[in-house]
C-alpha positions as CSV (number, residue, x, y, z in Angstrom):
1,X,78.3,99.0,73.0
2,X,79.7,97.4,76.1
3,X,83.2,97.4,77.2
4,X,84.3,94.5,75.7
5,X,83.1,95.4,72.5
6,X,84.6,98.8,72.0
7,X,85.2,99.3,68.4
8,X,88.6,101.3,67.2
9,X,88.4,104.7,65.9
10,X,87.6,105.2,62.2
11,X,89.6,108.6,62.0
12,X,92.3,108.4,64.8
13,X,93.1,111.9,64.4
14,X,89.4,113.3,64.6
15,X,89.4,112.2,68.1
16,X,90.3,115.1,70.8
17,X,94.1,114.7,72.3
18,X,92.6,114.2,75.3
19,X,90.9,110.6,75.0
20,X,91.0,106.8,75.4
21,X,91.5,106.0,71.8
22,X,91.4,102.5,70.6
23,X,93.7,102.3,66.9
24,X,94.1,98.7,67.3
25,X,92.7,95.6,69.5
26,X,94.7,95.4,72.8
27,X,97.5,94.1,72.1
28,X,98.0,95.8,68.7
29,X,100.4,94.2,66.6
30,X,103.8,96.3,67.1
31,X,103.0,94.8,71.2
32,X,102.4,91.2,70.3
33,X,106.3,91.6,68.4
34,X,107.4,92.8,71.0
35,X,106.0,90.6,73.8
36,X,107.1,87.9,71.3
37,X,110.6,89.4,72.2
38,X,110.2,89.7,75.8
39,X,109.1,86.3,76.2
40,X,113.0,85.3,74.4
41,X,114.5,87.1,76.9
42,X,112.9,88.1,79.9
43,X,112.1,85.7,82.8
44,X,108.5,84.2,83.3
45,X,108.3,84.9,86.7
46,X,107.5,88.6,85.6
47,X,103.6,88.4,85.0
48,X,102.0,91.4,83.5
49,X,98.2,92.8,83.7
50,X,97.8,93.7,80.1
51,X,100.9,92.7,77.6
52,X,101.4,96.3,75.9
53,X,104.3,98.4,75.0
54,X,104.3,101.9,76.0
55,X,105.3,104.3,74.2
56,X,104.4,108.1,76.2
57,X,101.9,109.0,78.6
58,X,99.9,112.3,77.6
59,X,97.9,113.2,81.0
60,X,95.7,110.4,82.5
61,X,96.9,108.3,79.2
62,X,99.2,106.1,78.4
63,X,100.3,105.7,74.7
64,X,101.1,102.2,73.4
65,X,103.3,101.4,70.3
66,X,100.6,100.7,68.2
67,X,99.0,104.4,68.9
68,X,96.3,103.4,71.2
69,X,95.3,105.7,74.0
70,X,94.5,104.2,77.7
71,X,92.9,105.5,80.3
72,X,95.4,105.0,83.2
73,X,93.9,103.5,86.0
74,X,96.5,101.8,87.7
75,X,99.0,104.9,87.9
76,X,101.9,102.1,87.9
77,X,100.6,100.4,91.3
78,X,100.1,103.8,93.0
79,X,103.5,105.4,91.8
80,X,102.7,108.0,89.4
81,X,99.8,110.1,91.0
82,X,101.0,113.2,89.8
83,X,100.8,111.6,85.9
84,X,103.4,109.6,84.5
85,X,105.0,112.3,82.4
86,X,104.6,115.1,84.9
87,X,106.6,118.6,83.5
88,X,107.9,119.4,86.7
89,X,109.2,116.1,87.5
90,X,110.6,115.5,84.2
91,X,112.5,119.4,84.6
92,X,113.8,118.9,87.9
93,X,115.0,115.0,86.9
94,X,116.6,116.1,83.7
95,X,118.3,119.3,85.3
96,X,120.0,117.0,88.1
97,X,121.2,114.2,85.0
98,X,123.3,117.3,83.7
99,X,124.6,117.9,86.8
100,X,125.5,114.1,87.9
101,X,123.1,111.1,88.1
102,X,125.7,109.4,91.5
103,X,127.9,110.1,93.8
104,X,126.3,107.2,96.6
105,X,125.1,110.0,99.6
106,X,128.0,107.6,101.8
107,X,130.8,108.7,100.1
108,X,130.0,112.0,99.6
109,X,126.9,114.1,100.3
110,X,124.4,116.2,97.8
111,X,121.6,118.6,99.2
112,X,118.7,117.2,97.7
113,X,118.9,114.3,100.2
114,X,118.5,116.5,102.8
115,X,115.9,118.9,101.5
116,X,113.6,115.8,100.8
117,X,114.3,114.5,104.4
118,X,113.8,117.7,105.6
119,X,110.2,117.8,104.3
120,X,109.1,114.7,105.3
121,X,110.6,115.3,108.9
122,X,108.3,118.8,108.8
123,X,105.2,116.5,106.9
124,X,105.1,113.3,108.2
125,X,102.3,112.9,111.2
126,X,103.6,113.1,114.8
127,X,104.6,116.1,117.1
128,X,107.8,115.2,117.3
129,X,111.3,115.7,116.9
130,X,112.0,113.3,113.4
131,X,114.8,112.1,111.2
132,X,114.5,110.6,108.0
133,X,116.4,107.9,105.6
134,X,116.4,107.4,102.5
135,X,116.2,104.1,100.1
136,X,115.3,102.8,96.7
137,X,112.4,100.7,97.3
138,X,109.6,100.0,99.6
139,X,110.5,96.5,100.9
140,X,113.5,98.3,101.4
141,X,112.3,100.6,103.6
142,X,110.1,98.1,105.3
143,X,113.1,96.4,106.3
144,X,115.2,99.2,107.6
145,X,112.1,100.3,109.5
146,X,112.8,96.7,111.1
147,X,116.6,96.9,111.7
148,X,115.9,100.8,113.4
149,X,113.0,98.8,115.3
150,X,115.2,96.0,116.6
151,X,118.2,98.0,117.5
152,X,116.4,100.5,119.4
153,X,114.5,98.3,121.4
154,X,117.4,95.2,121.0
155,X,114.0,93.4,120.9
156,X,113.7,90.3,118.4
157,X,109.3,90.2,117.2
158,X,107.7,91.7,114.8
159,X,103.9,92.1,114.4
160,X,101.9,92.6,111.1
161,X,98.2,92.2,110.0
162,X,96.1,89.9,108.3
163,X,96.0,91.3,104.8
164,X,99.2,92.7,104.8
165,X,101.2,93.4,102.2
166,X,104.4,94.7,102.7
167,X,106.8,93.5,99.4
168,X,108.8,90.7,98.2
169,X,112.2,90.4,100.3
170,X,112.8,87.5,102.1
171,X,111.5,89.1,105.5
172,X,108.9,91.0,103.8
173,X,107.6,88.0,102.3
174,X,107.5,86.8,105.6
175,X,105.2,89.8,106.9
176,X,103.0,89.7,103.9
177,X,100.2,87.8,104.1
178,X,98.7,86.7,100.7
179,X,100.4,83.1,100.1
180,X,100.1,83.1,95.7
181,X,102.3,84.6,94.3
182,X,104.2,86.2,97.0
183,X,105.1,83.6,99.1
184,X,104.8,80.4,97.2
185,X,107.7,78.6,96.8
186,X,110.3,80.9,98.5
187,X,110.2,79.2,102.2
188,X,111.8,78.7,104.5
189,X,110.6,82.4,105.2
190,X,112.9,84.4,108.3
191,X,110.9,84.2,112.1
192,X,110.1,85.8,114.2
193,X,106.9,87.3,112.4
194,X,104.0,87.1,114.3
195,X,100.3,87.7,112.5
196,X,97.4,90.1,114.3
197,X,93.8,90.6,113.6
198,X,92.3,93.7,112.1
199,X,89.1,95.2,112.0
200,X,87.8,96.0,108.7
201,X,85.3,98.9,108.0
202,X,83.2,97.4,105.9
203,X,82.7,94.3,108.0
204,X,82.1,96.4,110.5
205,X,78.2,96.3,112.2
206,X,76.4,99.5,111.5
207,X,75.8,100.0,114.7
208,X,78.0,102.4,116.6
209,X,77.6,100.4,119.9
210,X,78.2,97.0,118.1
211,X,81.0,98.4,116.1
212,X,82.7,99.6,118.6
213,X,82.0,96.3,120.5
214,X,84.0,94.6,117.3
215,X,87.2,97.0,117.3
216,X,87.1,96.2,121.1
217,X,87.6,92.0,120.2
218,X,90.0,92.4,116.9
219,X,91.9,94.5,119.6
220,X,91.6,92.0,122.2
221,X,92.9,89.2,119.6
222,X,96.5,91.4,118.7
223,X,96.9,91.2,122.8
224,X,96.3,87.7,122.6
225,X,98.7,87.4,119.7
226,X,101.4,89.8,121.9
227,X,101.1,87.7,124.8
228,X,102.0,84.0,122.9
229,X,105.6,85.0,122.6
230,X,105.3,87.9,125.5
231,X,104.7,91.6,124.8
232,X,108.1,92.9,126.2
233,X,109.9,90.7,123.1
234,X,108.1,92.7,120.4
235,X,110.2,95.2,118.8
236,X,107.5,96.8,116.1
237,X,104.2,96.9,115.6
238,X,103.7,96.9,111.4
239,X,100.6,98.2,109.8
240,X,99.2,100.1,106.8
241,X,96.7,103.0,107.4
242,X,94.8,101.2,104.2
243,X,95.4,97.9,103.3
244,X,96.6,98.0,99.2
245,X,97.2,94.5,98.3
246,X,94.8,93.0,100.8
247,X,92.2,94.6,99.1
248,X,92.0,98.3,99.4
249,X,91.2,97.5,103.4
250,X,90.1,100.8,105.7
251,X,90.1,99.9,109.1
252,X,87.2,100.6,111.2
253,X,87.3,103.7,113.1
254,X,89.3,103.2,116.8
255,X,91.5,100.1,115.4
256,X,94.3,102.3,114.9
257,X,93.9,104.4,117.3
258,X,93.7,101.1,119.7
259,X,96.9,99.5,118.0
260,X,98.6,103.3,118.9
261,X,97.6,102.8,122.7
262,X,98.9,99.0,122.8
263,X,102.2,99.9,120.9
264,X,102.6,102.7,123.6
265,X,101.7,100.6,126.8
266,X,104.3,98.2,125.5
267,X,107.1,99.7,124.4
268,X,106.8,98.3,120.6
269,X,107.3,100.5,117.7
270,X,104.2,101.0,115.7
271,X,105.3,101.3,111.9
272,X,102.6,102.7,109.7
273,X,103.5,101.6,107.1
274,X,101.8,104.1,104.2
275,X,104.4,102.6,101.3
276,X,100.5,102.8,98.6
277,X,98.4,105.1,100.8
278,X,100.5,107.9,101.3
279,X,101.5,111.0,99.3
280,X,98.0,112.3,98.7
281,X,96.4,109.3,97.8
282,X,93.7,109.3,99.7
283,X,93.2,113.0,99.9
284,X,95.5,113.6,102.4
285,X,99.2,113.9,102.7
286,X,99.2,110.7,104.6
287,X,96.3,108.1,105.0
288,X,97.2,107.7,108.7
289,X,95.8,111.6,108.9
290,X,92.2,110.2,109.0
291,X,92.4,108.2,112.0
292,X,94.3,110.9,113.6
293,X,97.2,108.7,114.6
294,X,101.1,109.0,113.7
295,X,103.5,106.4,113.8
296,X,106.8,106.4,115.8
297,X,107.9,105.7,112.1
298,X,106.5,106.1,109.2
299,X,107.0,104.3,105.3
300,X,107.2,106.4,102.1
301,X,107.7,105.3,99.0
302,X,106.2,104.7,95.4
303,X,104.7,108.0,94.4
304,X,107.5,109.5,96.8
305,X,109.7,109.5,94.0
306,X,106.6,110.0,90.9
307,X,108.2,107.1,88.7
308,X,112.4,107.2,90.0
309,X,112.9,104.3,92.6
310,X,113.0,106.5,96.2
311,X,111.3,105.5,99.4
312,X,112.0,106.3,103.3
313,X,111.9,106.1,106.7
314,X,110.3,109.1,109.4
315,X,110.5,108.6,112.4
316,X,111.2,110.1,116.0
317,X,115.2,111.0,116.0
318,X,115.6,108.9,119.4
319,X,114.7,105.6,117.0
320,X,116.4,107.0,114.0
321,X,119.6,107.8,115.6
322,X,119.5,104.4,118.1
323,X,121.6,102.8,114.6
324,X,125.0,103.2,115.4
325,X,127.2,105.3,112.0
326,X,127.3,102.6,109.1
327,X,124.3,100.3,109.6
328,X,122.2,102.0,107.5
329,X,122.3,102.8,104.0
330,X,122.8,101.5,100.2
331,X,124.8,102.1,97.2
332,X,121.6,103.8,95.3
333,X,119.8,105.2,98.6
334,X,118.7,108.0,98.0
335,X,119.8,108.7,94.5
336,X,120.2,112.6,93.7
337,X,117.4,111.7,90.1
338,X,115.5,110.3,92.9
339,X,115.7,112.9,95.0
340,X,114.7,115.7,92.4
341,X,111.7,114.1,91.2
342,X,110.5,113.4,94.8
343,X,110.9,117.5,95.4
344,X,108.9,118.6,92.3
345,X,106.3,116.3,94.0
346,X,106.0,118.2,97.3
347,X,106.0,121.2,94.9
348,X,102.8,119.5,93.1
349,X,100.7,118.3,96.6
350,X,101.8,122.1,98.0
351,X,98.5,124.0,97.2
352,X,96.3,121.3,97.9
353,X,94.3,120.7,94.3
354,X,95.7,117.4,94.0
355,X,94.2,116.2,97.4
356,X,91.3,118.4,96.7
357,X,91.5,115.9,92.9
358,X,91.7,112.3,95.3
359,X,88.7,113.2,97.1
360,X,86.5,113.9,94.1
361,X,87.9,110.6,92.5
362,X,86.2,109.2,95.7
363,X,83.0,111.3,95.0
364,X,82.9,109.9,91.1
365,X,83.6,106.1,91.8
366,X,81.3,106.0,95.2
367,X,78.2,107.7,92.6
368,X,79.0,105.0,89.6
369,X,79.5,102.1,91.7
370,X,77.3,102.4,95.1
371,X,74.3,101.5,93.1
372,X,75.6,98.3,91.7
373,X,75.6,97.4,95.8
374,X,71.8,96.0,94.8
375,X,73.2,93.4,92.4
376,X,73.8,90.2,93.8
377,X,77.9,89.5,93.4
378,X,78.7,93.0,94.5
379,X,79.9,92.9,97.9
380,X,81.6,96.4,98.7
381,X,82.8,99.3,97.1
382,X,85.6,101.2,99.3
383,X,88.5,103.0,100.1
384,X,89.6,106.4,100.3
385,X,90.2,109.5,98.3
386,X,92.1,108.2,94.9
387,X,92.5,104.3,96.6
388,X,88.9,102.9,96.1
389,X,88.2,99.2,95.0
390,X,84.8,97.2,94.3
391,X,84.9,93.9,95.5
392,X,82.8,90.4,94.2
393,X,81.0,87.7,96.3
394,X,78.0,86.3,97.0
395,X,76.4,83.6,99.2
396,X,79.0,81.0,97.5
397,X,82.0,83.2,98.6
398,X,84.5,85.4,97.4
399,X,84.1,85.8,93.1
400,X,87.4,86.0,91.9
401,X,85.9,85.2,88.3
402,X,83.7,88.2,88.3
403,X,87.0,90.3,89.4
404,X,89.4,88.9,86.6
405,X,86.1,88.7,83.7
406,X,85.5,92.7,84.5
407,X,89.0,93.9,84.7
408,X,89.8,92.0,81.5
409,X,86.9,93.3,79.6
410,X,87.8,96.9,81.0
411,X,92.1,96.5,79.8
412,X,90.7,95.1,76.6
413,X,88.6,98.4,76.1
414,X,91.1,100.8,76.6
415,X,90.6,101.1,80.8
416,X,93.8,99.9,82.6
417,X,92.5,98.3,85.4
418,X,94.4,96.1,88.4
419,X,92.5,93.3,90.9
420,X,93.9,93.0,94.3
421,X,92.6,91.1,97.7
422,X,93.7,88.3,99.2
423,X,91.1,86.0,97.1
424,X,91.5,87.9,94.3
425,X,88.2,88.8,94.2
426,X,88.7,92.9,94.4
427,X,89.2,95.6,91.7
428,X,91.1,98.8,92.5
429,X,91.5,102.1,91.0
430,X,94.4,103.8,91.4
431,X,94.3,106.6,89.2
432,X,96.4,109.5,89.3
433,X,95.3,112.3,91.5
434,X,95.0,114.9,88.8
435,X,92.8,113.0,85.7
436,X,90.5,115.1,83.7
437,X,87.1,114.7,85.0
438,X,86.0,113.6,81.8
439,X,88.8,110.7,81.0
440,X,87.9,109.8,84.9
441,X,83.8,110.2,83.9
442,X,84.9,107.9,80.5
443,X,86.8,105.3,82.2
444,X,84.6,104.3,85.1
445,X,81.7,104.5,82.6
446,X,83.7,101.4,80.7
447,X,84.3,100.1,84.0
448,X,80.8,99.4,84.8
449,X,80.1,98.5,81.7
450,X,82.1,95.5,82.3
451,X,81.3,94.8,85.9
452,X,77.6,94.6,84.5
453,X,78.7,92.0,81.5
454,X,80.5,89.8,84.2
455,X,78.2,90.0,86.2
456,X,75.2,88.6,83.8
């Protein structure tokens, strides 16, 4: 039976606890009310990947309304990795709401703040002395890393990648790259944003000589790039260790490590910013950990806070501290919920089996997916650790059809499933770092399943 044709369980409560569990076509009924409803009152400018109502998560699963069970593969874009109903997150969370859910860490202070700043300041790559802030959301960290960048080196430019991604704020519109749906519309978008080449790893010649030969000219081009508005006016340096909306995008070995020597030679920040790819995802604590290269700041965020909006900004205290008292901040930054849940997460990556879990999700997808690599219309399967995508095109080009056909057959049959890339044309798994091998064994079993039917 293939993916798209996965029937719903004759005796629901025969099937173990622990398993995708189809009641209902997706959407069941009690979901199509209710989307009925959210259409009455919610913007359209909201889209939505699969239009159901969640009810619980159980372990890898989430729970709809109409009692089916779905293998989670999108762990809320790379927020819940620990599971989206983790015990110790939901104890540490719900102690702190009896205590008090705000006070605003400006007006007046609470020690969770600083024992989550104090960890990333001891985690974070770089032998350095380090500060940390705290925010609510990515972009917002992104754009603090900016303001700390700019005041530091009262420089005006900003660098980013092609690829990029970096969130939906005016000025991180204006650093992301991908024009529909972030950017369309929204212009005039702020200055001052200047766009580099990368080098991508899987575009990367096999040959060490040769490859090394291609890090050597994407290198050469972000010089180029530097020198059209003059290096000494560049005040950071912006890129992501893995590129998540881009396309799941590892960069070829030496590209950071060349973008670390540049930043340094000129005096320019380099951001990493690991907003997707940090906090284990990739099996370890930070992607930027493979390539052996720390930032002068670094971006946390989404499964920072396992579900509670928290995100932040490492860096070396020189930069930190270069703000003068009152420029940074925000009414909810750093919100003591926030804080709690983010704590119970360092508790959970502290032994090392949740890394040890991204790198056999890495192991599992490369085995079901590298073989399809001898089908025409699969051009790569990548990524690192629990951050690994398959990506469609042939001789006509990228196959953004293939992409969306697959991941919709895979959501219809109980597989939540995301696309990504700057085409469209990529599918990414993001599931959380600790899934039972056998839901992970189930789901990319379905998965394939529906790459093959798209791909007849």
């Amino acid at each position: 039976m293939t993916a798209a044709t996965v029937a719903p369980s004759a005796d629901p409560a025969a099937v173990p606890q622990r398993a995708r569990r189809l009641v209902t076509e997706l959407p069941g009924p009690r979901s199509r009310e209710l989307e009925a409803e959210r259409r009455r009152h919610v913007t359209e400018g909201f889209g939505v990947t699969l239009p159901v109502f969640i009810d619980r998560a159980e372990g890898s699963l989430l729970v709809d309304v109409d009692r089916n069970r779905i293998i989670d593969f999108a762990s809320g874009i790379a927020v819940t990795s620990v599971g989206a109903a983790n015990p110790r997150v939901a104890e540490r969370a719900a102690a702190q709401l009896g205590r008090f859910t705000h006070t605003c860490f400006m007006v007046t202070e609470y020690s969770s703040f600083v024992e989550v700043c104090r960890w990333l300041n001891e985690h974070t790559p770089g032998d350095f002395d380090k500060r940390t802030a705290l925010f609510s959301t990515g972009a917002e960290a992104v754009e603090n890393a900016v303001k700390i960048a700019r005041s530091a080196t009262r420089r005006p430019n900003v660098l980013v990648f092609d690829e990029a991604y970096h969130g939906r704020t005016q000025l991180t519109m204006a650093m992301t790259a991908k024009e529909n749906p972030y950017r369309l519309n929204f212009g005039p978008l702020p200055g001052a944003v200047f766009r580099g080449p990368t080098a991508p790893a899987h575009l990367a010649p096999a040959d060490p000589a040769a490859s090394a030969e291609y890090v050597a000219e994407a290198l050469a081009g972000v010089e180029t790039v530097l020198a059209e508005a003059g290096p000494e006016t560049f005040a950071a340096m912006v890129v992501e260790p893995v590129q998540g909306e881009g396309g799941f995008v590892v960069h070829t070995d030496g590209f950071l490590a060349g973008l670390r020597e540049i930043a340094t030679r000129h005096g320019i920040v380099l951001v990493v910013d690991e907003i997707q790819a940090g906090m284990g995802r990739t099996g370890a604590l930070f992607a930027s950990e493979h390539d052996g290269v720390a930032g002068d700041i670094t971006l946390s965020a989404k499964a920072l806070g396992a579900g509670l909006p928290l995100s932040a900004v490492t860096g070396r205290a020189e930069l930190m501290n270069a703000v003068h008292p009152g420029g940074l901040g925000g009414t909810y930054a750093g919100n003591p919920v926030a804080c709690e849940a983010a704590l119970a997460v360092f508790e959970l990556l502290e032994d090392g089996s949740l890394l040890a879990g991204a790198r056999g999700i890495e192991a599992a997808v490369r085995a079901r997916f590298e073989p399809l690599l001898a089908h025409d219309g699969v051009a790569s399967v990548r990524g690192r650790g629990a951050m690994m995508a398959v990506e469609f095109g042939d001789a006509s080009g990228p196959r953004a059809d293939v992409a969306k056909a697959a991941a919709a057959a895979a959501n219809a049959a109980g597989v939540l499933t995301l696309t990504c890339g700057t085409h469209g044309n990529v599918i990414r798994l993001l599931p959380p770092l600790g899934i039972e091998p056998e839901v992970l064994d189930e789901g990319l079993a379905v998965l394939e399943a529906a790459i093959r039917g798209a791909l007849s």
